[in-house]
C-alpha positions as CSV (number, residue, x, y, z in Angstrom):
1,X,-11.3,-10.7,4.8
2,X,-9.2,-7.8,4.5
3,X,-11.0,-6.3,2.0
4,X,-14.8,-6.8,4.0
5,X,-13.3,-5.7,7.2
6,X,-12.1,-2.4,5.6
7,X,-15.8,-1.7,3.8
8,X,-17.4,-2.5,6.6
9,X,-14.8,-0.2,9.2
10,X,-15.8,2.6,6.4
11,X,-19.6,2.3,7.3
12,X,-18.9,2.3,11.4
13,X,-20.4,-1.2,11.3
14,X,-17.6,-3.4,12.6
15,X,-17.2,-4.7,16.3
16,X,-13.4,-4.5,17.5
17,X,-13.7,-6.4,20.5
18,X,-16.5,-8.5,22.7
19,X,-17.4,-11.7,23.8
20,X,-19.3,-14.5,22.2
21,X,-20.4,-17.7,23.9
22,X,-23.0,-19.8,23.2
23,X,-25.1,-22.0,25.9
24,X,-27.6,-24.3,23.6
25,X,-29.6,-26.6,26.2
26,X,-29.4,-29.8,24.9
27,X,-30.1,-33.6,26.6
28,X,-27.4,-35.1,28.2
29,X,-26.9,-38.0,30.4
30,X,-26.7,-37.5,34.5
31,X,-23.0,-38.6,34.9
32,X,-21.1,-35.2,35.4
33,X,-17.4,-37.1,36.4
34,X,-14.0,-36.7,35.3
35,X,-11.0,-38.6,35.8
36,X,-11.0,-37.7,39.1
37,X,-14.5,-39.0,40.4
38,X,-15.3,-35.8,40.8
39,X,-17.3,-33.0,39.8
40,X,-16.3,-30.1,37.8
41,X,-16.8,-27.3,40.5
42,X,-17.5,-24.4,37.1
43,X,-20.5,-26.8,36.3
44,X,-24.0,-25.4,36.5
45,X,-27.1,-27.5,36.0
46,X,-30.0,-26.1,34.6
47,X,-33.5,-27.2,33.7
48,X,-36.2,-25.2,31.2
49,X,-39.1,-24.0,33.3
50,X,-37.3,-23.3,36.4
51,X,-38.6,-20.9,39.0
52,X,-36.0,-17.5,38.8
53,X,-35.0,-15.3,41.8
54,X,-36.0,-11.3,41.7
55,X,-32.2,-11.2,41.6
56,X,-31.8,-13.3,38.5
57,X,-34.7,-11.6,36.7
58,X,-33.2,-8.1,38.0
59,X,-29.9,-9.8,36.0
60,X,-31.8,-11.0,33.0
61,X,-33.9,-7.9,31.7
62,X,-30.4,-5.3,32.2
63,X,-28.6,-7.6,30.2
64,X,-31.2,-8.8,28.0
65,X,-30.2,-6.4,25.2
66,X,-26.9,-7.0,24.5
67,X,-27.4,-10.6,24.7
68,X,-30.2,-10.5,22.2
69,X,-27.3,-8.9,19.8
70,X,-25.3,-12.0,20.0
71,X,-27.8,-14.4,20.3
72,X,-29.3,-13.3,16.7
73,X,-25.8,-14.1,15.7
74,X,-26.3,-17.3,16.4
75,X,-29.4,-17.6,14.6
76,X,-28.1,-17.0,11.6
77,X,-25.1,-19.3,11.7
78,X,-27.6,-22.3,12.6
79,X,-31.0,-21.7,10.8
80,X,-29.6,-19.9,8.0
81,X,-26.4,-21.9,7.2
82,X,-27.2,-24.9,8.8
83,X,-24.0,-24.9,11.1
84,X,-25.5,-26.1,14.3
85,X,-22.6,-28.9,15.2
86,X,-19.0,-29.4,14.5
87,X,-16.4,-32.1,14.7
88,X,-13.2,-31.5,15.7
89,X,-10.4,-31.0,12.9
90,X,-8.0,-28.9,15.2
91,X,-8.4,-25.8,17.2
92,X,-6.6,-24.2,14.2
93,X,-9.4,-25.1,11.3
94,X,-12.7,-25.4,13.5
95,X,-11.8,-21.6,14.8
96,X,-11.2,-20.9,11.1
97,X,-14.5,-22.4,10.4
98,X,-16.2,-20.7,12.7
99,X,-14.6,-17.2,12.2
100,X,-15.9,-18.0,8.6
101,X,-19.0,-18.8,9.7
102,X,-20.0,-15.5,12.2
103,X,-17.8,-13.5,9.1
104,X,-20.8,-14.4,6.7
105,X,-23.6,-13.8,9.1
106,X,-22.2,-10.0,9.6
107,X,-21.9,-9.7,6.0
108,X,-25.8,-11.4,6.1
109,X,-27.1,-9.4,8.5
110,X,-25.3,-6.0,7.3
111,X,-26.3,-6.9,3.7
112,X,-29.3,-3.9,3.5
113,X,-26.1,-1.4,4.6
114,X,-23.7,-2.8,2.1
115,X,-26.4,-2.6,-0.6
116,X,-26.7,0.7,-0.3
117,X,-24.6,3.4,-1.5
118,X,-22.9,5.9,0.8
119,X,-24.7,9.1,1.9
């Protein structure tokens, strides 16, 4: 890791700092409870199709680009490397999985640029 993370600092293609999250839709049942009987206040439904405010279309298309960044991230770690679900082994080993994982898609997706020799 050391060694890929230097090469590809050399090149000015490293990322220092950001944010990824991920937000697959997938089919889920209706209950939304805890414990508590209650609903998780942070939850947001959503449904495919839905109708979008000016305001969230206004959100959408200014941050559009970055997300597209990330998001063919993602594409790589599922469709190319199959890694589209997990079970849990410990936070310590599934986030060493994963930062495996999104380490090979750089490398992937970088792998024109690395070919190539300086200049």
């Amino acid at each position: 890791f050391d060694e890929m993370t230097a090469v590809l600092t050399e090149r000015g293609l490293l990322l220092r700092q950001g944010t990824i999250v991920d937000a697959t839709l997938i089919a889920a049942p209706p209950s939304t409870t805890n414990r508590t009987k209650s609903r998780d206040p942070d939850m947001k439904q959503t449904r495919k199709g839905q109708k979008l405010t000016d305001e969230q279309c206004r959100i959408n298309r200014l941050t559009s680009g970055f997300r597209s960044k990330v998001e063919h991230v993602f594409r790589v770690v599922k469709r190319q490397f199959g890694y589209t679900k997990t079970r849990y082994r410990g936070l310590y080993k599934n986030s060493q999985q994963i930062f495996c994982q999104l380490t090979l898609a750089n490398i992937y997706m970088m792998r024109a640029h690395l070919a190539c020799p300086e200049g």
